[in-house]
PyMOL Python script that loads the backbone (N, CA, C, O; Angstrom):
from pymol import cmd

cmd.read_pdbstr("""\
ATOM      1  N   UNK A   1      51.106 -31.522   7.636  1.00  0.00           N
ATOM      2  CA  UNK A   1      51.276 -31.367   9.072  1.00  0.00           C
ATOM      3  C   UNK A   1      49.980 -31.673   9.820  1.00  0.00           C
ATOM      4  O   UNK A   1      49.840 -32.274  10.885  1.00  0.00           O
ATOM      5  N   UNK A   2      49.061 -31.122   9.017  1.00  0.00           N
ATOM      6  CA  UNK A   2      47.430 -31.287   9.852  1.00  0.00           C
ATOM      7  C   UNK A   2      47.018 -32.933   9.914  1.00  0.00           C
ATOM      8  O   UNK A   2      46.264 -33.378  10.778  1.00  0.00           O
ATOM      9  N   UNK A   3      47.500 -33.575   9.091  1.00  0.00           N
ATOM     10  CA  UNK A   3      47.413 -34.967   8.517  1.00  0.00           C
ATOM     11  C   UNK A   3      48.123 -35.723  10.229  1.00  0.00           C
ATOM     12  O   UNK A   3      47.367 -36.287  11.020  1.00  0.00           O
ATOM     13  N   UNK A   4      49.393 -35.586  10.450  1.00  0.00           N
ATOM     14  CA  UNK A   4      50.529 -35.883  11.329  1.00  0.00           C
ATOM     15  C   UNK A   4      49.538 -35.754  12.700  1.00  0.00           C
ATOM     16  O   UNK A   4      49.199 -36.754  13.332  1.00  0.00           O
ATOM     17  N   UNK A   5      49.056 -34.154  13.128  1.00  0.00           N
ATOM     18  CA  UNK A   5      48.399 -33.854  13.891  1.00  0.00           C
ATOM     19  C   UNK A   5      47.343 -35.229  14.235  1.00  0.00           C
ATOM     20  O   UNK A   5      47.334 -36.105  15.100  1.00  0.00           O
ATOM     21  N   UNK A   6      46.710 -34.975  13.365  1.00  0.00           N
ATOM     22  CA  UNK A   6      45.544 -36.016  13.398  1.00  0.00           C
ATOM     23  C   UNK A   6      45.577 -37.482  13.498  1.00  0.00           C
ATOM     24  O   UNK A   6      44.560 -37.923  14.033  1.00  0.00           O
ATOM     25  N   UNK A   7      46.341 -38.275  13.185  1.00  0.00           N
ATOM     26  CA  UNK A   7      47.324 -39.737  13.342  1.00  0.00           C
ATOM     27  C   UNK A   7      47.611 -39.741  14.922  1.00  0.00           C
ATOM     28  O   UNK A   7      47.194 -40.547  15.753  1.00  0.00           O
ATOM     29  N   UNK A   8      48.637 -38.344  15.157  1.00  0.00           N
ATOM     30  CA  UNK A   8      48.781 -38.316  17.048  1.00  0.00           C
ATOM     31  C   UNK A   8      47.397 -38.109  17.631  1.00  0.00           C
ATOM     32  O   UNK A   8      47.117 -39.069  18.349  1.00  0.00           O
ATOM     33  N   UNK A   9      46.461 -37.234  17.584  1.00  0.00           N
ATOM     34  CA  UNK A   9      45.542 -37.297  18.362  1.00  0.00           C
ATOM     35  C   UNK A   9      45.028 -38.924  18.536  1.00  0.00           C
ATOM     36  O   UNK A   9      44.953 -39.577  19.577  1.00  0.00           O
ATOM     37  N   UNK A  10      44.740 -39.292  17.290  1.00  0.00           N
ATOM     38  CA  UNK A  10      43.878 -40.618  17.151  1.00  0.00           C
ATOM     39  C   UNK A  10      44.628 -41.748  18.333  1.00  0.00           C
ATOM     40  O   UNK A  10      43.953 -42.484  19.054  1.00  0.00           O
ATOM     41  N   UNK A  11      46.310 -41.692  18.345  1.00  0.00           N
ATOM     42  CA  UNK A  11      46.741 -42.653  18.603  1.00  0.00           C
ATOM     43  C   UNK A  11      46.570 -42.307  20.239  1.00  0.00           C
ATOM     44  O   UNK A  11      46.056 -43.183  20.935  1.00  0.00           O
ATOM     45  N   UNK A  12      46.937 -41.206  20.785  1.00  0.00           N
ATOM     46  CA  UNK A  12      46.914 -40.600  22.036  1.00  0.00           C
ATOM     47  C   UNK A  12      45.358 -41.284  22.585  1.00  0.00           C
ATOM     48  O   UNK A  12      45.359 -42.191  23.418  1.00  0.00           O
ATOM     49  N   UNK A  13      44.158 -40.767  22.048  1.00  0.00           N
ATOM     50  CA  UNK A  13      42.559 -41.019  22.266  1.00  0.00           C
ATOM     51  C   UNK A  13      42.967 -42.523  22.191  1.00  0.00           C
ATOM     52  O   UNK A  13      42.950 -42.928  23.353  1.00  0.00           O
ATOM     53  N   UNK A  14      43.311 -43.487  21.388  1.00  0.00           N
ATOM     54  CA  UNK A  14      43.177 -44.372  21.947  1.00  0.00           C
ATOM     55  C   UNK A  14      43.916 -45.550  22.740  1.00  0.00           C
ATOM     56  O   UNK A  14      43.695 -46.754  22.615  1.00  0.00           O
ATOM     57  N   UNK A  15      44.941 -44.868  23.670  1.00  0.00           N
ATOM     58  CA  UNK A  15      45.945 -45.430  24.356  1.00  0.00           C
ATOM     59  C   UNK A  15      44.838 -44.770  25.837  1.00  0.00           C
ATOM     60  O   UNK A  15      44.827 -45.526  26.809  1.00  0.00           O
ATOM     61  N   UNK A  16      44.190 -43.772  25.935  1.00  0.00           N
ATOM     62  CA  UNK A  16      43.353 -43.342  26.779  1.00  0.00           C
ATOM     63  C   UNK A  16      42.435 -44.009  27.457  1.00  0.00           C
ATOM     64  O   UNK A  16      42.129 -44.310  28.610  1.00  0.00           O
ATOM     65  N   UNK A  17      41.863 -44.234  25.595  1.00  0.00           N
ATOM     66  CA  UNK A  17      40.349 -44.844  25.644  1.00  0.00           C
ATOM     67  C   UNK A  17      40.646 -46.540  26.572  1.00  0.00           C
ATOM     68  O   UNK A  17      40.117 -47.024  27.573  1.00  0.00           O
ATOM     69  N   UNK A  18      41.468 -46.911  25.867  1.00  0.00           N
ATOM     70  CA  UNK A  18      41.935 -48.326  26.671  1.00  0.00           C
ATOM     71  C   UNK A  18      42.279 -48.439  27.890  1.00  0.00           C
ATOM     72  O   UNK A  18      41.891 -49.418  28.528  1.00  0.00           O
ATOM     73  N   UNK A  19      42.969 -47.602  28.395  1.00  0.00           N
ATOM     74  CA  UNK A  19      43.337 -47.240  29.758  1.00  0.00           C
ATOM     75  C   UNK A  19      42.037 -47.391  30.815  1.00  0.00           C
ATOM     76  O   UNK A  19      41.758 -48.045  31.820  1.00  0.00           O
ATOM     77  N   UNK A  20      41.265 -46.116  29.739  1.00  0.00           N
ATOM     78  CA  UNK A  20      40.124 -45.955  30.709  1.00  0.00           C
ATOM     79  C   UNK A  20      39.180 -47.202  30.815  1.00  0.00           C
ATOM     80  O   UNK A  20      38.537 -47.417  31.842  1.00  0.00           O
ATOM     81  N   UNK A  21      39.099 -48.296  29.333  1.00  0.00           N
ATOM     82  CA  UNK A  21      38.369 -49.459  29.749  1.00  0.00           C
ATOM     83  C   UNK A  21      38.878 -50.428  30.714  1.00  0.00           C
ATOM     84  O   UNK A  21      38.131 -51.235  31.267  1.00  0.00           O
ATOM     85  N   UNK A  22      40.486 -50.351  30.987  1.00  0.00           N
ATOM     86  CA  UNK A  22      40.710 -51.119  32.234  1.00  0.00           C
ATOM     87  C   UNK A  22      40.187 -51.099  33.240  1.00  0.00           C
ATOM     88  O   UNK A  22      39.599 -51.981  33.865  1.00  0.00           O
ATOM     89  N   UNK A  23      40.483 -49.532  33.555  1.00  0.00           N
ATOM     90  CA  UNK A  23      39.137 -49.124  34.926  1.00  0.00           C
ATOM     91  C   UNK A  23      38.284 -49.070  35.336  1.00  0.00           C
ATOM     92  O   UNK A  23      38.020 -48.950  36.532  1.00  0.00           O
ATOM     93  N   UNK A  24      37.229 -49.184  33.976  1.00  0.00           N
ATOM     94  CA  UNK A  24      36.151 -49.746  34.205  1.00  0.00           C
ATOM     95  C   UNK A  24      35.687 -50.781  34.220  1.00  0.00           C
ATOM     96  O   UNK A  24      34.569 -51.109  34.621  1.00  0.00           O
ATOM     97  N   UNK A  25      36.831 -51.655  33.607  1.00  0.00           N
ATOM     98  CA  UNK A  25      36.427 -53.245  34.038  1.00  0.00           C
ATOM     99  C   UNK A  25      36.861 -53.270  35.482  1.00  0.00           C
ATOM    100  O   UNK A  25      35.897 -53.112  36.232  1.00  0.00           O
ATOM    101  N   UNK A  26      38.017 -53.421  36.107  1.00  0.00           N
ATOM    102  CA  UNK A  26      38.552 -53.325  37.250  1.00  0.00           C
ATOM    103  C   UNK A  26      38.208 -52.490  38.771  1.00  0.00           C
ATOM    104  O   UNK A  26      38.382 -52.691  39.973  1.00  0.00           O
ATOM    105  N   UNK A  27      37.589 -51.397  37.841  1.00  0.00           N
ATOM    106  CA  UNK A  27      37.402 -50.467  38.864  1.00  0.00           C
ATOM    107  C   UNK A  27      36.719 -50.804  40.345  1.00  0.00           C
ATOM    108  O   UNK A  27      35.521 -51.085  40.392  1.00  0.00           O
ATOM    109  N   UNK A  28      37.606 -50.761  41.664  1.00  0.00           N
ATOM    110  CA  UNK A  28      37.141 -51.015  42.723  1.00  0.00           C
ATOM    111  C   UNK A  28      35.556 -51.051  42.890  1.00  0.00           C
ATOM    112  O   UNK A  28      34.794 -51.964  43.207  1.00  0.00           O
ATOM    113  N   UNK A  29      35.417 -50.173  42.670  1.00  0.00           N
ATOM    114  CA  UNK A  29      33.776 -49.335  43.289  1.00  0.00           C
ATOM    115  C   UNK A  29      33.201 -48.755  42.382  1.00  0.00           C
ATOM    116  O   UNK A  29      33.626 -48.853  41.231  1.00  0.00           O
ATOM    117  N   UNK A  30      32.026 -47.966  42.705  1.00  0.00           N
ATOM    118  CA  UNK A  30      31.193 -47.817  41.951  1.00  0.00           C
ATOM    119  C   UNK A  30      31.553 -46.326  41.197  1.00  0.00           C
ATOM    120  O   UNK A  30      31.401 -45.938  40.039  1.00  0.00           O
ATOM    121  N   UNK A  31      31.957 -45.854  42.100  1.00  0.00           N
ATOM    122  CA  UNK A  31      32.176 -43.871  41.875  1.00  0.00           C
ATOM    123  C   UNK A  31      33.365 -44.381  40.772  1.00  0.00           C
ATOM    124  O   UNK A  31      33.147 -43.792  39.713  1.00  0.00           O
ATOM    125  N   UNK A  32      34.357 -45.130  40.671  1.00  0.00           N
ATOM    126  CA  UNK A  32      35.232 -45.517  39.778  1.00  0.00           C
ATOM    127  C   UNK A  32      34.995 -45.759  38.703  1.00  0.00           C
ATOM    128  O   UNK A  32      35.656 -45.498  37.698  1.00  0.00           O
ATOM    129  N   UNK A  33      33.668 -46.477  38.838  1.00  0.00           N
ATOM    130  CA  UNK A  33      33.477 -46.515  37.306  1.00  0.00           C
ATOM    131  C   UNK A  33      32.673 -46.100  36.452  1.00  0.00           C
ATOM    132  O   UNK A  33      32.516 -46.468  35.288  1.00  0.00           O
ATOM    133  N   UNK A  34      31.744 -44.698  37.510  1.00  0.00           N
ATOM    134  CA  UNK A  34      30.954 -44.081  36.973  1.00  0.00           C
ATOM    135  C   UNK A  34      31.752 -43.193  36.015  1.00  0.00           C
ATOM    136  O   UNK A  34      31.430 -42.953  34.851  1.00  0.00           O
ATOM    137  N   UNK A  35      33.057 -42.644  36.788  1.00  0.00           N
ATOM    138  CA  UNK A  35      33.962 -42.245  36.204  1.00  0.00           C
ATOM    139  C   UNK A  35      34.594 -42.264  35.043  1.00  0.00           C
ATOM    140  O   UNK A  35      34.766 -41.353  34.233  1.00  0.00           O
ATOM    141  N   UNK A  36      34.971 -43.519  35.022  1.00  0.00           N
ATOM    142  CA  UNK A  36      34.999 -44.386  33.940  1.00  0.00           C
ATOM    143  C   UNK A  36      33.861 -44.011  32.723  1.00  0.00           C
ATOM    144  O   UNK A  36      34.106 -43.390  31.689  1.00  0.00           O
ATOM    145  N   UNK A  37      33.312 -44.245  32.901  1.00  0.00           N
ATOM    146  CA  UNK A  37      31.950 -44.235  32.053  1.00  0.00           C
ATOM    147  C   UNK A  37      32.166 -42.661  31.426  1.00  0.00           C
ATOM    148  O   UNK A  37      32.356 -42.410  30.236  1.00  0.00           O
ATOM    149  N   UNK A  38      32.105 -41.867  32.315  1.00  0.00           N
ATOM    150  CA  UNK A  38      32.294 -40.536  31.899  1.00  0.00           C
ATOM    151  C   UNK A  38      33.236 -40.045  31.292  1.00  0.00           C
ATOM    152  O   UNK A  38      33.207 -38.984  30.669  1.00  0.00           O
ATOM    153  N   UNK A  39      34.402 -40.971  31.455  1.00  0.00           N
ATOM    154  CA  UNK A  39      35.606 -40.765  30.383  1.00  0.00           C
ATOM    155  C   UNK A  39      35.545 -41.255  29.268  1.00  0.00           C
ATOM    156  O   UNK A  39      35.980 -40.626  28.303  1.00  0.00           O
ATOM    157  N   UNK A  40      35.056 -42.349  29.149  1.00  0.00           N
ATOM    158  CA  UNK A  40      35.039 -42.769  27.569  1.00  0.00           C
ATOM    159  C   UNK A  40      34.063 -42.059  26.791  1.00  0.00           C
ATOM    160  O   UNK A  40      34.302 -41.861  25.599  1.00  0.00           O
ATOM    161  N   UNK A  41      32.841 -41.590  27.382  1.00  0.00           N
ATOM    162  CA  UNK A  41      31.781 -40.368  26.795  1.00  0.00           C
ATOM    163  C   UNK A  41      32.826 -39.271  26.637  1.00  0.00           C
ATOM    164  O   UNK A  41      32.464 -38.493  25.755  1.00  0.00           O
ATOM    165  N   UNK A  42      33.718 -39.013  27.051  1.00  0.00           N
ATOM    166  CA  UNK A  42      34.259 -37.521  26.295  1.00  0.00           C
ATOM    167  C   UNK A  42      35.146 -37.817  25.576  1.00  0.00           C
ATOM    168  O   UNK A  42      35.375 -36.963  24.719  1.00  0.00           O
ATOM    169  N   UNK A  43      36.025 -39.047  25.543  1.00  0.00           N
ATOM    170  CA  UNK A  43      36.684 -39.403  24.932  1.00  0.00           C
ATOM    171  C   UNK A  43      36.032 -39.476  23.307  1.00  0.00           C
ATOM    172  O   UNK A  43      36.177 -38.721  22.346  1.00  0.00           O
ATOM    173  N   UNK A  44      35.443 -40.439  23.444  1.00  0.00           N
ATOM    174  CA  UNK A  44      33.952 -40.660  22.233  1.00  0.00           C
ATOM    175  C   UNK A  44      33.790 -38.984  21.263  1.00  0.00           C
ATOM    176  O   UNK A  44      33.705 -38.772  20.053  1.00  0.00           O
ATOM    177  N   UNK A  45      33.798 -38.268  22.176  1.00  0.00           N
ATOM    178  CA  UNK A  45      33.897 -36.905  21.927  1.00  0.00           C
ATOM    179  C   UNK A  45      34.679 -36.347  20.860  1.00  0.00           C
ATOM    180  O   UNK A  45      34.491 -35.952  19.709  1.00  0.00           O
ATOM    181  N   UNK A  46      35.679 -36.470  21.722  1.00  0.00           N
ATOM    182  CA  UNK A  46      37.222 -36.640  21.346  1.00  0.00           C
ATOM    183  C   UNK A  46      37.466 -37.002  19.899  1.00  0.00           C
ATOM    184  O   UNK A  46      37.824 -36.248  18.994  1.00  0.00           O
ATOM    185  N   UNK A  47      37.234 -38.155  19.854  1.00  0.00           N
ATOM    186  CA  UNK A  47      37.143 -38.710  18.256  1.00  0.00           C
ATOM    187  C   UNK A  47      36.118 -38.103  17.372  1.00  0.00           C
ATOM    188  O   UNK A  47      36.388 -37.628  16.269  1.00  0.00           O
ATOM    189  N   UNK A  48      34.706 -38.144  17.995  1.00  0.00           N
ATOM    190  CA  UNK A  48      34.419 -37.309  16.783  1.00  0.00           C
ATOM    191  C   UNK A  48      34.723 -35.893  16.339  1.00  0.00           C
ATOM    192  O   UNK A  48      34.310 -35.417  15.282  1.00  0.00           O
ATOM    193  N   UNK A  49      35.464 -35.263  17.208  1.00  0.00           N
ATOM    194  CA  UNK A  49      35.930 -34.148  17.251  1.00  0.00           C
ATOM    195  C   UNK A  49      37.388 -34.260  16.094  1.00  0.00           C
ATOM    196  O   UNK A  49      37.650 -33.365  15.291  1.00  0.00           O
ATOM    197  N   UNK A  50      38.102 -35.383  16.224  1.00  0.00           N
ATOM    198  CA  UNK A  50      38.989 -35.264  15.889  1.00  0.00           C
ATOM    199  C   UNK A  50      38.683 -35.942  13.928  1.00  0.00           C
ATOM    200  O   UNK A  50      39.320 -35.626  12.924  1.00  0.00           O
ATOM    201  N   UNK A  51      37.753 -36.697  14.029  1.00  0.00           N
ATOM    202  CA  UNK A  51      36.839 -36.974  12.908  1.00  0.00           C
ATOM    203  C   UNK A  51      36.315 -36.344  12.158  1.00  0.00           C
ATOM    204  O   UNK A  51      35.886 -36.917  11.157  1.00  0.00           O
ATOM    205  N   UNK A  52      36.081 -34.651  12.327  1.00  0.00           N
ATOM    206  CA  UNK A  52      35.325 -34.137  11.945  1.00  0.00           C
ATOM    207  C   UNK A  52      36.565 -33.094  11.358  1.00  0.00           C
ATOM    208  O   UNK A  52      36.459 -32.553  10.257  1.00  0.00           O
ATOM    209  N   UNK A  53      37.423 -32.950  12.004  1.00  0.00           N
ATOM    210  CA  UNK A  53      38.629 -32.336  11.291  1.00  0.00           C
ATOM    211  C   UNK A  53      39.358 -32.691   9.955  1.00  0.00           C
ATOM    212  O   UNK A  53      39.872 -32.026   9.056  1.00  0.00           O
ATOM    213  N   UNK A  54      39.128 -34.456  10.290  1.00  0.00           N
ATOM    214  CA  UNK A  54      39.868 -35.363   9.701  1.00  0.00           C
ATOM    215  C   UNK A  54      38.714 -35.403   7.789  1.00  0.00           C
ATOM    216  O   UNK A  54      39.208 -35.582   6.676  1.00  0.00           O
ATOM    217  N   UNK A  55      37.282 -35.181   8.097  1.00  0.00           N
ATOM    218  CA  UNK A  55      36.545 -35.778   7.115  1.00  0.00           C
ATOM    219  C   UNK A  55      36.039 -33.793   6.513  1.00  0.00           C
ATOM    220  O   UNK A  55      35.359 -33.720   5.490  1.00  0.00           O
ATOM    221  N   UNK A  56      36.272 -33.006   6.932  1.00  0.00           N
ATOM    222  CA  UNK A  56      35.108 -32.135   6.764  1.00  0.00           C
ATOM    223  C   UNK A  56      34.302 -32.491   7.028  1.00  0.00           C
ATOM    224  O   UNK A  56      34.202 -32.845   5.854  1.00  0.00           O
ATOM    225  N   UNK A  57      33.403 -32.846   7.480  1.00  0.00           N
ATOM    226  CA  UNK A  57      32.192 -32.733   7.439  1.00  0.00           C
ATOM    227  C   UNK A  57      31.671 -32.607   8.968  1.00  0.00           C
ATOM    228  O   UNK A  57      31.705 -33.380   9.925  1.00  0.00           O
ATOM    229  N   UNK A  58      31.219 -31.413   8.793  1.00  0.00           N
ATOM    230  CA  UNK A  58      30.613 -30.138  10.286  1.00  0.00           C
ATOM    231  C   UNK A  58      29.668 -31.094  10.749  1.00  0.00           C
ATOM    232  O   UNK A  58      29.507 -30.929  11.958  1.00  0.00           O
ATOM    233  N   UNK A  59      28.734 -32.350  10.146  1.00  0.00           N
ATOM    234  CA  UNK A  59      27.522 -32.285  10.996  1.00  0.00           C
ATOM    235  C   UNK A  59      27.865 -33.470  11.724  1.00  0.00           C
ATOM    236  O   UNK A  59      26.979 -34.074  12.328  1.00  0.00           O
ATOM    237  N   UNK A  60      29.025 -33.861  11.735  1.00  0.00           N
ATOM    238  CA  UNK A  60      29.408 -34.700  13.097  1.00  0.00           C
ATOM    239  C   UNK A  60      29.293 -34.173  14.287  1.00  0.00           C
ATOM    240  O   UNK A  60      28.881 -34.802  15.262  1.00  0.00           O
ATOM    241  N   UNK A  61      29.738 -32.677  14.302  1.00  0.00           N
ATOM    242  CA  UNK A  61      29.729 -31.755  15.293  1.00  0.00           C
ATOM    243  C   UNK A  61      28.444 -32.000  16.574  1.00  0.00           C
ATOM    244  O   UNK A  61      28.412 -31.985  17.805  1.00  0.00           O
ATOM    245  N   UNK A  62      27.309 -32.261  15.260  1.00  0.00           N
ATOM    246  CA  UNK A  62      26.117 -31.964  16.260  1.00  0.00           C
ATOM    247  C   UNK A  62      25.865 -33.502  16.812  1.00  0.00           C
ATOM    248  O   UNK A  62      24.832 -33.585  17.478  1.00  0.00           O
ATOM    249  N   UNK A  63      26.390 -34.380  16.710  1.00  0.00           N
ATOM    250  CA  UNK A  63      26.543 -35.876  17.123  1.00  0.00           C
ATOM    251  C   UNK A  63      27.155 -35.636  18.582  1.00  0.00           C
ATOM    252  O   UNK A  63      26.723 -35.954  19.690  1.00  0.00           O
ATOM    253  N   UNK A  64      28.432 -34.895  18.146  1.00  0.00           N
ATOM    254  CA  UNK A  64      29.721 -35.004  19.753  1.00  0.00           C
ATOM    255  C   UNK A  64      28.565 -34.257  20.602  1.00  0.00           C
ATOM    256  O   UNK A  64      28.213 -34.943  21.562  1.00  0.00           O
ATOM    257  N   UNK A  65      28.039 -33.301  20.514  1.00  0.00           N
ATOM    258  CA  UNK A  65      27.186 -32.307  21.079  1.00  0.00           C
ATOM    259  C   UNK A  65      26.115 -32.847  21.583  1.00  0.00           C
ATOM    260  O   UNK A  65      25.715 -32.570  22.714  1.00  0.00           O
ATOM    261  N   UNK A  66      25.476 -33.762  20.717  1.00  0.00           N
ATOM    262  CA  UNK A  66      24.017 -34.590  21.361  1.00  0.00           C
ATOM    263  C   UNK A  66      24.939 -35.498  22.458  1.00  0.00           C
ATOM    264  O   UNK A  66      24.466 -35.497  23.595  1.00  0.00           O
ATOM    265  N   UNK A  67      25.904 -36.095  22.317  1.00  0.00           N
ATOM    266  CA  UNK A  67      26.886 -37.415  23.044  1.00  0.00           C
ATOM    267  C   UNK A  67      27.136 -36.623  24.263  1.00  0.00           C
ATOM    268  O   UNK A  67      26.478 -36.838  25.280  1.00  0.00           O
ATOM    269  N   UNK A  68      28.059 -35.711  24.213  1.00  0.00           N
ATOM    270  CA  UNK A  68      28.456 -34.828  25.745  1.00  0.00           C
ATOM    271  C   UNK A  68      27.322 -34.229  26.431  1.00  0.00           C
ATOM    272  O   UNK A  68      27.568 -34.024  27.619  1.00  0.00           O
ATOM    273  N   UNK A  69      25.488 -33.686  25.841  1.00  0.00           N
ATOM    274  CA  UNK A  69      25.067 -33.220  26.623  1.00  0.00           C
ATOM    275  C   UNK A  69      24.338 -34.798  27.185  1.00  0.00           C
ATOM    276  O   UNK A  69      24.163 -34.811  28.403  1.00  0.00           O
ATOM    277  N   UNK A  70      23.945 -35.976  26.509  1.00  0.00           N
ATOM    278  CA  UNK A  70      23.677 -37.106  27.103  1.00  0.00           C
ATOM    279  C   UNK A  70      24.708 -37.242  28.478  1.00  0.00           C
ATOM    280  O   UNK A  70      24.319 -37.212  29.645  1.00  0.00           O
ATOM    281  N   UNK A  71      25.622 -37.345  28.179  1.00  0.00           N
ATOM    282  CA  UNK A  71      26.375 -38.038  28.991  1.00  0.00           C
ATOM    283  C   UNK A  71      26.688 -37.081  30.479  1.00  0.00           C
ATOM    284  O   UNK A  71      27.115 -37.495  31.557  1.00  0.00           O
ATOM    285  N   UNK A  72      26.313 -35.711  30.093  1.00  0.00           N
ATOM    286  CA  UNK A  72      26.597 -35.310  31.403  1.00  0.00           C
ATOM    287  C   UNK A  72      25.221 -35.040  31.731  1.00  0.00           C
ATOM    288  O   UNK A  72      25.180 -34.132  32.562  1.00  0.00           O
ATOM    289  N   UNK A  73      23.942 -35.512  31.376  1.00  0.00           N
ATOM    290  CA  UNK A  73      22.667 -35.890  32.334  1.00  0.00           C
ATOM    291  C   UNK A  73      23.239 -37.459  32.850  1.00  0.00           C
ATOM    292  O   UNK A  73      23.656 -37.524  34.006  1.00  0.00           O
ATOM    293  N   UNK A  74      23.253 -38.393  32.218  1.00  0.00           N
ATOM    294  CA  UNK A  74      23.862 -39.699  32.756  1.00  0.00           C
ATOM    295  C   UNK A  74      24.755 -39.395  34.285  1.00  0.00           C
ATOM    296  O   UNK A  74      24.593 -39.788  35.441  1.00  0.00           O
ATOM    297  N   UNK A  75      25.753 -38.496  33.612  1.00  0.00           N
ATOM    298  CA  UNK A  75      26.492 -37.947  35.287  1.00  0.00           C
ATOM    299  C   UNK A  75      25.759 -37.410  36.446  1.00  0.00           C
ATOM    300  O   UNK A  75      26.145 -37.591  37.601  1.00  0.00           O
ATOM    301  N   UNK A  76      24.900 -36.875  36.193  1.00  0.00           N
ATOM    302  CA  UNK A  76      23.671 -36.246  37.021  1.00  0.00           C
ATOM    303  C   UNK A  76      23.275 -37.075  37.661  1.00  0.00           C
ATOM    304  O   UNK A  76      23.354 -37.053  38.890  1.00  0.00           O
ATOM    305  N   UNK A  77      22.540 -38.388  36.729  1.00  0.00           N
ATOM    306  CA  UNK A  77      21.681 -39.406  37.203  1.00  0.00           C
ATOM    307  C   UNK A  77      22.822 -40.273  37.884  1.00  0.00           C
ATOM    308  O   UNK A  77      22.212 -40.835  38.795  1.00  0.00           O
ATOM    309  N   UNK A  78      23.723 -40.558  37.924  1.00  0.00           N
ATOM    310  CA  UNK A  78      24.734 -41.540  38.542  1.00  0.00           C
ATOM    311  C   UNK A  78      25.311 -40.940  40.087  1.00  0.00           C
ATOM    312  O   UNK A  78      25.445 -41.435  41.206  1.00  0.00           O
ATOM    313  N   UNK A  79      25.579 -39.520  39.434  1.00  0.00           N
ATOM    314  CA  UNK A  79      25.686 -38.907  40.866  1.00  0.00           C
ATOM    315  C   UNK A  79      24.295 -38.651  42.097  1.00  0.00           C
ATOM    316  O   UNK A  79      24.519 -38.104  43.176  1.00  0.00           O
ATOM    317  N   UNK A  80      23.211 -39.035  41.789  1.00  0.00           N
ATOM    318  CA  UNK A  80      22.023 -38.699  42.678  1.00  0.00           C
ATOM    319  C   UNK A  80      21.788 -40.496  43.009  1.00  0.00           C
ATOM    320  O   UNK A  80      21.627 -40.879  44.168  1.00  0.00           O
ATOM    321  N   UNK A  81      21.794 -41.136  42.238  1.00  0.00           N
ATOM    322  CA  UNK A  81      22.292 -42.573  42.403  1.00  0.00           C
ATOM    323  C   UNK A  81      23.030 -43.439  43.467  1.00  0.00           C
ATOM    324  O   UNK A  81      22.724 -44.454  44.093  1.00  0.00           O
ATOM    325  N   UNK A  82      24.463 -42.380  43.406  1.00  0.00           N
ATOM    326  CA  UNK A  82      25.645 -42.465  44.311  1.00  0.00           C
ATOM    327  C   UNK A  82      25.076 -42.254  45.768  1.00  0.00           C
ATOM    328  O   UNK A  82      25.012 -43.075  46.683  1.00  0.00           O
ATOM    329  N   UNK A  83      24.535 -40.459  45.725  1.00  0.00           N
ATOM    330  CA  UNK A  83      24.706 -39.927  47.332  1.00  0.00           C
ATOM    331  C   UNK A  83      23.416 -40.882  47.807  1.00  0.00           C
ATOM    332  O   UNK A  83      23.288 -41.201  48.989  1.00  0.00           O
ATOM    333  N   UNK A  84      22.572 -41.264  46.882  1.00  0.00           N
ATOM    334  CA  UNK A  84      21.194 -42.077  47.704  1.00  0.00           C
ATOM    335  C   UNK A  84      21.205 -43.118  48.089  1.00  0.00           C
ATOM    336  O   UNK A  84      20.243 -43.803  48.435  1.00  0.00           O
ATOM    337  N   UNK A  85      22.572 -43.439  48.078  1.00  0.00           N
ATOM    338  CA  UNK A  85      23.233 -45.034  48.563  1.00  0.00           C
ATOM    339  C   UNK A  85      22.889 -45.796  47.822  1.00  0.00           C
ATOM    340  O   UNK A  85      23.036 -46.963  48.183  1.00  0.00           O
ATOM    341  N   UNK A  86      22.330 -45.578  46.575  1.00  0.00           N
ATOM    342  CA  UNK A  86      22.132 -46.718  45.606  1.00  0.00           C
ATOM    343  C   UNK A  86      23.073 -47.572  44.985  1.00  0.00           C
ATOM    344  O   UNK A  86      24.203 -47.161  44.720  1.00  0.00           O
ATOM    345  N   UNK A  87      22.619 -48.994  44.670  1.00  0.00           N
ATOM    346  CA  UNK A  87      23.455 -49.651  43.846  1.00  0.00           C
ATOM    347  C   UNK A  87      24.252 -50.555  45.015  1.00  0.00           C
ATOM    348  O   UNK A  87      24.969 -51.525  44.767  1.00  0.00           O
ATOM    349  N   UNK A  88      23.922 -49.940  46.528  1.00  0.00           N
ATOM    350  CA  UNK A  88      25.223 -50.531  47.817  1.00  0.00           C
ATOM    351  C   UNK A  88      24.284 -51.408  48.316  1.00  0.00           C
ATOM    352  O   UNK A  88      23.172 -50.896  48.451  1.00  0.00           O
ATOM    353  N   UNK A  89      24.403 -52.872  48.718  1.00  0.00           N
ATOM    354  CA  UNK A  89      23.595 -53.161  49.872  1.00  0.00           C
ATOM    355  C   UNK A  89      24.032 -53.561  50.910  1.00  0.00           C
ATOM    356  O   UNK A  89      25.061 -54.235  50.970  1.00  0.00           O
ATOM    357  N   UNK A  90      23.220 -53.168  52.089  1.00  0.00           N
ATOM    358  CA  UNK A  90      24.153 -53.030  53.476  1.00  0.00           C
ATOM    359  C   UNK A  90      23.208 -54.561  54.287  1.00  0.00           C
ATOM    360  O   UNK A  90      22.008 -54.716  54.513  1.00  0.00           O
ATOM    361  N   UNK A  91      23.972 -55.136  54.447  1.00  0.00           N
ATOM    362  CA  UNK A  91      23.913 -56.378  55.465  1.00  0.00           C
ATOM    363  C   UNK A  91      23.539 -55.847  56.857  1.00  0.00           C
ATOM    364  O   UNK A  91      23.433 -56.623  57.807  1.00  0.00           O
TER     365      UNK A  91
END
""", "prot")
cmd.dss("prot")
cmd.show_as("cartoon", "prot")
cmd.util.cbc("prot")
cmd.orient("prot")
């Protein structure tokens, strides 16, 4: 059953993961695809999370953990980025 479990997560994460690279190719604007960005970092997550179930082995753990606290300084830096009008140029 845990086996079954793990096949659906994988397939779910990556009907996601793809989704979410549309949007970030496509994505209107910028906040879209910072977004973006921030989804496939937890997604990324996601898998090794679901990897680590799948293999035993715990010290993936501290991988997803180094990945999610990166990625939500990245969010930090994208959001101070955003409000400072960066990245826009005004004619």
């Amino acid at each position: 059953m845990l086996e079954v479990s793990i096949f659906v997560s994988y397939v779910i994460l990556s009907i996601a993961l793809g989704l979410t690279f549309v949007r970030l190719v496509i994505g209107p604007s910028l906040p879209d695809r910072v977004v973006a960005l921030e989804m496939i970092a937890t997604l990324t997550v996601g898998f090794i999370a679901v990897y680590t179930l799948s293999s035993g082995v715990t010290a993936f753990l501290d991988v997803a953990m180094v990945l999610a606290l990166t990625a939500f300084l990245a969010a930090v830096g994208f959001a101070r980025l955003i409000t400072k009008g960066g990245g826009v140029h005004h004619d």
